[in-house]
LUMGUNU-518596 format. One line per field, with one value per atom (N, C-alpha, C): chain; atom name; x, z, y. Coordinates in pm, whole numbers, plus 32768, in hexadecimal, padded with zeros to 4 digits. Atoms other than C-alpha are relative to their C-alpha. Example, Ala and Ser with C-alpha at 12.3 -4.5 7.8 and 13.67 -1.06 7.14 Angstrom:
% residues 2
mol: [A; A; A; A; A; A]
atom: [N; CA; C; N; CA; C]
px: [8059; 84CE; 805A; 7FAE; 8557; 7FB3]
pz: [8000; 830C; 8000; 7FFA; 82CA; 8049]
py: [7F89; 7E3E; 8078; 7F89; 7F96; 806D]
% end
This chain:
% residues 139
mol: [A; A; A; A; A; A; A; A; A; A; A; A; A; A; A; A; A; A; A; A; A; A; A; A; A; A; A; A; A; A; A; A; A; A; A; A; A; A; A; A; A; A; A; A; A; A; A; A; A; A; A; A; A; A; A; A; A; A; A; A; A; A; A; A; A; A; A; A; A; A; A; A; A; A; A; A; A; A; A; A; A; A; A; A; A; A; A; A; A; A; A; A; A; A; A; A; A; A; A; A; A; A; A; A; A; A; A; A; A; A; A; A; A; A; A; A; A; A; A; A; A; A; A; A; A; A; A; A; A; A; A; A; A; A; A; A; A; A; A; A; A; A; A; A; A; A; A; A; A; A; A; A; A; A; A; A; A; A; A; A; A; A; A; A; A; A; A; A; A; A; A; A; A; A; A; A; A; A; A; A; A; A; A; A; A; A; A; A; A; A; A; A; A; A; A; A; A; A; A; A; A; A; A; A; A; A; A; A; A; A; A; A; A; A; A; A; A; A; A; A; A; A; A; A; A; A; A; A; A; A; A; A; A; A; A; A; A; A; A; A; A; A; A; A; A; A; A; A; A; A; A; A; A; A; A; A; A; A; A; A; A; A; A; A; A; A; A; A; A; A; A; A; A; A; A; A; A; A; A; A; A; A; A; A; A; A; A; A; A; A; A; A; A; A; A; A; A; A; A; A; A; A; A; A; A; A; A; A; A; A; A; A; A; A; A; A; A; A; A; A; A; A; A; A; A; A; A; A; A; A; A; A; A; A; A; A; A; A; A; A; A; A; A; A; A; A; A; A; A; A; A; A; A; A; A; A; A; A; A; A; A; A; A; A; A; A; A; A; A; A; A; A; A; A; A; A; A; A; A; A; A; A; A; A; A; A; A; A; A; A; A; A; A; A; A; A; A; A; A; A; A; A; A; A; A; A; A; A; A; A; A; A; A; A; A; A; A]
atom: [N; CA; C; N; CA; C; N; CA; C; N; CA; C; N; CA; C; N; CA; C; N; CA; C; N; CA; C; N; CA; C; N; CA; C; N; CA; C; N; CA; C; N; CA; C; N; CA; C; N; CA; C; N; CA; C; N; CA; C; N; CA; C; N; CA; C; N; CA; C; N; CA; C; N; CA; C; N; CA; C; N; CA; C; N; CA; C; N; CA; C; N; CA; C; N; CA; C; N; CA; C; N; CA; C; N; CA; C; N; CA; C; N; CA; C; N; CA; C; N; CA; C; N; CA; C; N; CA; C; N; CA; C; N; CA; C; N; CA; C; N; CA; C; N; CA; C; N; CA; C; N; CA; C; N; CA; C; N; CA; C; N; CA; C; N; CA; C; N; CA; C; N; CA; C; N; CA; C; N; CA; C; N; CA; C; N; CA; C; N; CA; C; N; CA; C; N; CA; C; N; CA; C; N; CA; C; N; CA; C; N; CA; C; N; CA; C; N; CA; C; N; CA; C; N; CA; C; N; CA; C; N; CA; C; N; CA; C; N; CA; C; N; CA; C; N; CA; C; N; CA; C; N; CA; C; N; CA; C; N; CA; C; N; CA; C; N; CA; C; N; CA; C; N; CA; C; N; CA; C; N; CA; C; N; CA; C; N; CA; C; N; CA; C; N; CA; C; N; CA; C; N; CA; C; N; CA; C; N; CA; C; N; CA; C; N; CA; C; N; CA; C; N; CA; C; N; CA; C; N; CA; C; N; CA; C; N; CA; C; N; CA; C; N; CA; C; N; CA; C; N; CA; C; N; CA; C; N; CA; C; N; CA; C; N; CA; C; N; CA; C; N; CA; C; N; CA; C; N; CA; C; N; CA; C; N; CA; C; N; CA; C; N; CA; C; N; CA; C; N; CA; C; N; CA; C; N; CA; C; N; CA; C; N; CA; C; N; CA; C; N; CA; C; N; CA; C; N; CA; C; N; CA; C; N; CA; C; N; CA; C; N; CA; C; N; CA; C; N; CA; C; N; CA; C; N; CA; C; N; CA; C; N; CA; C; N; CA; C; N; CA; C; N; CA; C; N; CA; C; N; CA; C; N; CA; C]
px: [7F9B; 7D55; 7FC5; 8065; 7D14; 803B; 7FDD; 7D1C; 802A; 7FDB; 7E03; 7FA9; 8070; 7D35; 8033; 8015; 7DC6; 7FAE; 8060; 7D3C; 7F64; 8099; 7BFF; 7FC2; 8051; 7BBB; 8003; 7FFF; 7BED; 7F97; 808C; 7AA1; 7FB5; 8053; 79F4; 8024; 7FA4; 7AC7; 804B; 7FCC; 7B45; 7F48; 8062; 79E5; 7FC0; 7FF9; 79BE; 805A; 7FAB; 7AC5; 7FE1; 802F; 7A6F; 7F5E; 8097; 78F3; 8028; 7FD8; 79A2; 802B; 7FB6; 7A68; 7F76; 801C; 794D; 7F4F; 804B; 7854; 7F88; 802D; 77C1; 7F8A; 806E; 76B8; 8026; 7FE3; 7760; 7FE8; 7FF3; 774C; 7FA8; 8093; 75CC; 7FDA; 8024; 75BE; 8004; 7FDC; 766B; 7FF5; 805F; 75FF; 809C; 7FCF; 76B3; 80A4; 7F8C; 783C; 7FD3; 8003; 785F; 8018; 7FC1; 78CC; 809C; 7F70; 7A6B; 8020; 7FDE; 7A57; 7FDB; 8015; 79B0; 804E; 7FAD; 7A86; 8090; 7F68; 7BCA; 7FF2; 7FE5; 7C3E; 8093; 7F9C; 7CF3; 8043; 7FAE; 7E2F; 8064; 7F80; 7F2B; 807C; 7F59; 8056; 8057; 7FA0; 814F; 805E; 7F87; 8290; 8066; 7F8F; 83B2; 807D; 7F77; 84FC; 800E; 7F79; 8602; 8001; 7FCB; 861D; 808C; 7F7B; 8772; 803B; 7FFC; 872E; 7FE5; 8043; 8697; 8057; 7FA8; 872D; 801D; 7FF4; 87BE; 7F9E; 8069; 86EA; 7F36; 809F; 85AA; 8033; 7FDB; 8687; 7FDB; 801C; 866C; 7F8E; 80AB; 8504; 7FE3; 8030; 84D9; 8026; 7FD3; 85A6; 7FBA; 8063; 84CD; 7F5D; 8061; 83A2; 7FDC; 7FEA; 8413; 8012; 7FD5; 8456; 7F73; 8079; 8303; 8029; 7FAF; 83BD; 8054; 8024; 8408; 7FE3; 7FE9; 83B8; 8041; 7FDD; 8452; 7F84; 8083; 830D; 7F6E; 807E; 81B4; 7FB6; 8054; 811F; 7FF6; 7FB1; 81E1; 7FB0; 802D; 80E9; 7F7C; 8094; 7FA9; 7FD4; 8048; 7EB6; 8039; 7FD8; 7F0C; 7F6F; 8081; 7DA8; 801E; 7FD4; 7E54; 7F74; 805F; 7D8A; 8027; 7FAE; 7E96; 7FA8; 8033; 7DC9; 807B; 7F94; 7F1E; 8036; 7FF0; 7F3B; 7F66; 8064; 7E3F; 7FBA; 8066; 7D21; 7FC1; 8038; 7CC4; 7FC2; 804B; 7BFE; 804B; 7FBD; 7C56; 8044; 7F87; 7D68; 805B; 7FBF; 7DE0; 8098; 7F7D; 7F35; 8019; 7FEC; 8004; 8050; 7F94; 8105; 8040; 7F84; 826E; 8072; 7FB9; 8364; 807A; 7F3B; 84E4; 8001; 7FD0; 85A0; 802B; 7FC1; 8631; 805D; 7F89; 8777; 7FF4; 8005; 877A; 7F76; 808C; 85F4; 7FCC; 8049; 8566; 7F7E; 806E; 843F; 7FFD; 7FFB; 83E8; 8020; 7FCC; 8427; 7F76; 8051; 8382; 7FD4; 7FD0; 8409; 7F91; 801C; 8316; 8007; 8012; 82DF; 7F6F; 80D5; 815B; 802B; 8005; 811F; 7F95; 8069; 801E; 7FE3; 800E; 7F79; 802A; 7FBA; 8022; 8081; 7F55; 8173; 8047; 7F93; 829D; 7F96; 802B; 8181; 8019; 7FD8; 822B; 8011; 8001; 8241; 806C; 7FC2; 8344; 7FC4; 8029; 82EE; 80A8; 7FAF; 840D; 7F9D; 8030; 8331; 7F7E; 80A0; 820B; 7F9E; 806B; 8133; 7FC3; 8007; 813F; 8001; 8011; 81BD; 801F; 8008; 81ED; 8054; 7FCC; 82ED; 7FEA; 800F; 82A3; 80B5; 7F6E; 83F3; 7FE6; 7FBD; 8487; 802F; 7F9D; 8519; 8053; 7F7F; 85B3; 8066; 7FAD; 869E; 806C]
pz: [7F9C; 78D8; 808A; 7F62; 7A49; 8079; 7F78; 7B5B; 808E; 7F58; 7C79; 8071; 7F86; 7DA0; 806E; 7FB2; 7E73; 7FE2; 8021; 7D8D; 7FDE; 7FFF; 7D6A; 808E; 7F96; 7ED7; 8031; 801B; 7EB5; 7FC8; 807D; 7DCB; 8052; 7FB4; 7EDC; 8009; 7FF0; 7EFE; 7F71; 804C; 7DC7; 7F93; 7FE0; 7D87; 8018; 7FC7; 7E53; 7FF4; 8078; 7DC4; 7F95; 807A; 7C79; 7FFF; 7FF0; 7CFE; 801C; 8002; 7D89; 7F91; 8064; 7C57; 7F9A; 804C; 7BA0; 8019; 7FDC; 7C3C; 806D; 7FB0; 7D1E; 7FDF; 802D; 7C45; 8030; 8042; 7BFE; 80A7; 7F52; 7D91; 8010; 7FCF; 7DBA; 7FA3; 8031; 7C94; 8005; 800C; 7CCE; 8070; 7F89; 7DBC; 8051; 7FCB; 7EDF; 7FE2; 7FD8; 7F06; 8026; 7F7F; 7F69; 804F; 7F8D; 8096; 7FCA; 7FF0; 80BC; 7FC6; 7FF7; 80FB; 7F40; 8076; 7FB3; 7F80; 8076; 7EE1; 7FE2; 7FD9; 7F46; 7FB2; 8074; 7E34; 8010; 8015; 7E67; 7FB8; 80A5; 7DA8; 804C; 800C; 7D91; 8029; 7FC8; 7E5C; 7FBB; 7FF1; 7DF5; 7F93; 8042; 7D68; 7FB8; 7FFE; 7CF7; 8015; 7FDE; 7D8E; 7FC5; 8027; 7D1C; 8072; 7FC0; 7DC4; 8046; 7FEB; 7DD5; 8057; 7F9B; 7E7E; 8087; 7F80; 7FA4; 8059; 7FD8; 80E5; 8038; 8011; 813E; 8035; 7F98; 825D; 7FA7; 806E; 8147; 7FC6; 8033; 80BD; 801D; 7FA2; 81CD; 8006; 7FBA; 8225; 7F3B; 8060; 80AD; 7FEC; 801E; 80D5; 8069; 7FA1; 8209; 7FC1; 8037; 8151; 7F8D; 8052; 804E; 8013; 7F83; 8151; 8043; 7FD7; 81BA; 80D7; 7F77; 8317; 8040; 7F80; 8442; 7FEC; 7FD8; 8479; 8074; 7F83; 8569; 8080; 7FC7; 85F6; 7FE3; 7FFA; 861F; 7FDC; 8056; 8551; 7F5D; 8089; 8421; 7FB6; 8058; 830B; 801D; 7FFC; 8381; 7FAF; 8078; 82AB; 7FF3; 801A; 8235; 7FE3; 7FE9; 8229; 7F9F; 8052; 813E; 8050; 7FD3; 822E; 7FAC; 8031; 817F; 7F6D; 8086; 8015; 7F98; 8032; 7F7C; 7FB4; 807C; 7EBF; 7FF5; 802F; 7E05; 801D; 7F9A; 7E84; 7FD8; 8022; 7E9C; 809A; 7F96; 7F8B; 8084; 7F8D; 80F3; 8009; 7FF5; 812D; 7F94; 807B; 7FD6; 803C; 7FE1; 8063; 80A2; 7F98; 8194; 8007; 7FEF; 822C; 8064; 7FB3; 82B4; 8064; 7FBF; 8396; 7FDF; 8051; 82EB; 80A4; 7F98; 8428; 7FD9; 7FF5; 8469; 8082; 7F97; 850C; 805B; 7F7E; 866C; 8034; 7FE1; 868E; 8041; 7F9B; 87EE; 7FD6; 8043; 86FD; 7FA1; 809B; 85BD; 7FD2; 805A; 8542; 7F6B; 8041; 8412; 7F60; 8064; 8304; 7FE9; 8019; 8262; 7F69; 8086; 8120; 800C; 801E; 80B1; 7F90; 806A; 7FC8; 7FF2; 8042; 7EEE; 7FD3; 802E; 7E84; 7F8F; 80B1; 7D0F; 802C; 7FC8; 7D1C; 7FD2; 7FCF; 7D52; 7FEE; 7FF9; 7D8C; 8084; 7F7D; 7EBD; 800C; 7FF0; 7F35; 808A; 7F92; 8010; 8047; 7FAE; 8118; 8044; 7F8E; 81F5; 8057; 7FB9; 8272; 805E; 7FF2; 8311; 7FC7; 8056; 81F9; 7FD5; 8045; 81B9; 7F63; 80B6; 802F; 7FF3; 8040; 7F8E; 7F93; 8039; 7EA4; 7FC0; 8016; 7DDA; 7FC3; 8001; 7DC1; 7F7C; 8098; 7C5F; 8018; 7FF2; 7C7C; 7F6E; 80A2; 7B21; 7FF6; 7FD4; 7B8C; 8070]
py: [7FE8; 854C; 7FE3; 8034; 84AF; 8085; 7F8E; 85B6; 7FB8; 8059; 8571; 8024; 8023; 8501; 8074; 7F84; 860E; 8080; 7F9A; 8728; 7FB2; 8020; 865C; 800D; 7FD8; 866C; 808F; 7F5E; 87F7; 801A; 7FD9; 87DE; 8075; 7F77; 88B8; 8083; 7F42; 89C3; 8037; 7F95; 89D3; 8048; 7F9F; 8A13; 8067; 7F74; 8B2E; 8057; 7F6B; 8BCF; 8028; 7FD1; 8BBC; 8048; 7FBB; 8C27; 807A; 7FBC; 8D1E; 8077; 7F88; 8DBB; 8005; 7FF5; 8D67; 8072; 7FCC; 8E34; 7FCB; 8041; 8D29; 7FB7; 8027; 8CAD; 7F51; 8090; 8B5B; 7F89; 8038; 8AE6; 7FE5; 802F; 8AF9; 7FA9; 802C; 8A4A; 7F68; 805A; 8933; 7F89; 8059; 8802; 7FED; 800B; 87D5; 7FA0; 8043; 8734; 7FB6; 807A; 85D1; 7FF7; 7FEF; 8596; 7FCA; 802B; 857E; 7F92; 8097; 8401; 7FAB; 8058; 83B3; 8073; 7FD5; 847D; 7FC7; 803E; 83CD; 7F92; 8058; 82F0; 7FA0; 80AA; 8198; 7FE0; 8028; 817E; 7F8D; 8062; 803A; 805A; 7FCF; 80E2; 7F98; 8098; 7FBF; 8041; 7FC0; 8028; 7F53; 80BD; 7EDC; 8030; 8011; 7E79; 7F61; 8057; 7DA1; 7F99; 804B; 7C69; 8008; 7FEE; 7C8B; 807B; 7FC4; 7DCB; 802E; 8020; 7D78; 7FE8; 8050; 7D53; 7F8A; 80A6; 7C2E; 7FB7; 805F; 7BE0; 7FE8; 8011; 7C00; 7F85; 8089; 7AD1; 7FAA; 807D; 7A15; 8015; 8008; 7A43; 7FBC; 8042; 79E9; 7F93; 807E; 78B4; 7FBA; 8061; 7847; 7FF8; 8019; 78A6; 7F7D; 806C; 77BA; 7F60; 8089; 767E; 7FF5; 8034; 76D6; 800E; 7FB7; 7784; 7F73; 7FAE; 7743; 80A7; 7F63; 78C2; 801D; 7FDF; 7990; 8031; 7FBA; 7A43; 7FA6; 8013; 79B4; 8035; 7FD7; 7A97; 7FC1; 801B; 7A36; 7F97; 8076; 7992; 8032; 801E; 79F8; 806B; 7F8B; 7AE5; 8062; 7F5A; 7C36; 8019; 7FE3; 7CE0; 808E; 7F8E; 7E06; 808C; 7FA5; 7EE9; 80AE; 7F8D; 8010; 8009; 7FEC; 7FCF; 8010; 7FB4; 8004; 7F69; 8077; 7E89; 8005; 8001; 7E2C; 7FC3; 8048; 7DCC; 7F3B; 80A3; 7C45; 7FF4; 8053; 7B6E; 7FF7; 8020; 7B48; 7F79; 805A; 7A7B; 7FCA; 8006; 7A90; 8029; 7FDF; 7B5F; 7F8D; 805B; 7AAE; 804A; 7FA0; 7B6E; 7FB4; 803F; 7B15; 8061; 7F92; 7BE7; 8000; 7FF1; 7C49; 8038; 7FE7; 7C7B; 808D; 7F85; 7DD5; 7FEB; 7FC3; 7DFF; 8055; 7FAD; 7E8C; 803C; 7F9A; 7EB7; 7F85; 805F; 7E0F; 7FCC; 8060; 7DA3; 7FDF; 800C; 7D3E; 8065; 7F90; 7E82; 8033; 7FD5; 7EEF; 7FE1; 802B; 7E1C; 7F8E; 8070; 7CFF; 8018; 8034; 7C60; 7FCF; 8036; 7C17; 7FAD; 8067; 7AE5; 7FEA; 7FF3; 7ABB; 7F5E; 807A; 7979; 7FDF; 8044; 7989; 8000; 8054; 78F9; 808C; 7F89; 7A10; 807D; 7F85; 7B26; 7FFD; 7FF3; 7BA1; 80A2; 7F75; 7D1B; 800E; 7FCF; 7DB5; 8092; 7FA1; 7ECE; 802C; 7FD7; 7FA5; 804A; 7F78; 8081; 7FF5; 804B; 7FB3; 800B; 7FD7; 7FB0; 8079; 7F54; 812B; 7FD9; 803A; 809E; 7F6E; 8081; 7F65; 7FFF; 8010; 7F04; 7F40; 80A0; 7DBF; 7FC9; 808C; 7CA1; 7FF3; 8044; 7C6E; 7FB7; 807D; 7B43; 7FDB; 802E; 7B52; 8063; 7FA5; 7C54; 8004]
% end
């Protein structure tokens, strides 16, 4: 059974509780907690949507992606650096990221699509890369 990474970075304290109930032996015995940072465990966030459920403007940015643009933005195409850890990890410059317009937002907004060097591995975002939803396109 894998222990969720939140109660794994609890290992210290729950620790000291159980040293605690257990009379406190078990605490001196035991070698120090890692630190925080290296207990934190890297999982594939990526959820799937429906082509078909996307909105439209993810259409269009996938139909310019497909033409090979124009883009609207000057960002549009260059690396994704998955600094979030939340696709799976490949080589730099493996992802490329595009901007889905958002209605009524004086910038890009928060909407892209990431594409992957294998043909239709593409990922949607709403949320600026908070999650990841990978594109079915057979749907």
């Amino acid at each position: 059974m894998r222990t969720p990474p939140r109660l794994a970075a609890l290992g210290g304290i729950a620790a000291l509780v159980s040293s605690l109930f257990l009379g406190g032996a078990a605490a001196s015995a035991s070698a120090a907690p890692a630190p925080v940072a290296a207990r934190v465990v890297s999982v594939a966030a990526v959820g799937d949507v429906c082509y078909g459920d996307l909105p439209s403007q993810a259409h269009d940015t996938q139909d310019l992606i497909d033409q090979g643009g124009p883009f609207p933005y000057k960002q549009d195409g260059e690396v994704f650096r998955n600094d979030e850890h939340l696709l799976p990890s490949q080589s730099n410059g493996y992802y490329h990221e595009y901007t889905v317009v958002t209605p009524g937002s004086s910038d890009r907004g928060a909407r892209r699509i990431i594409t992957g060097q294998k043909n239709d591995e593409e990922y949607y975002t709403s949320d600026h890369y908070a999650s990841f939803d990978a594109i079915d396109f057979s749907c």
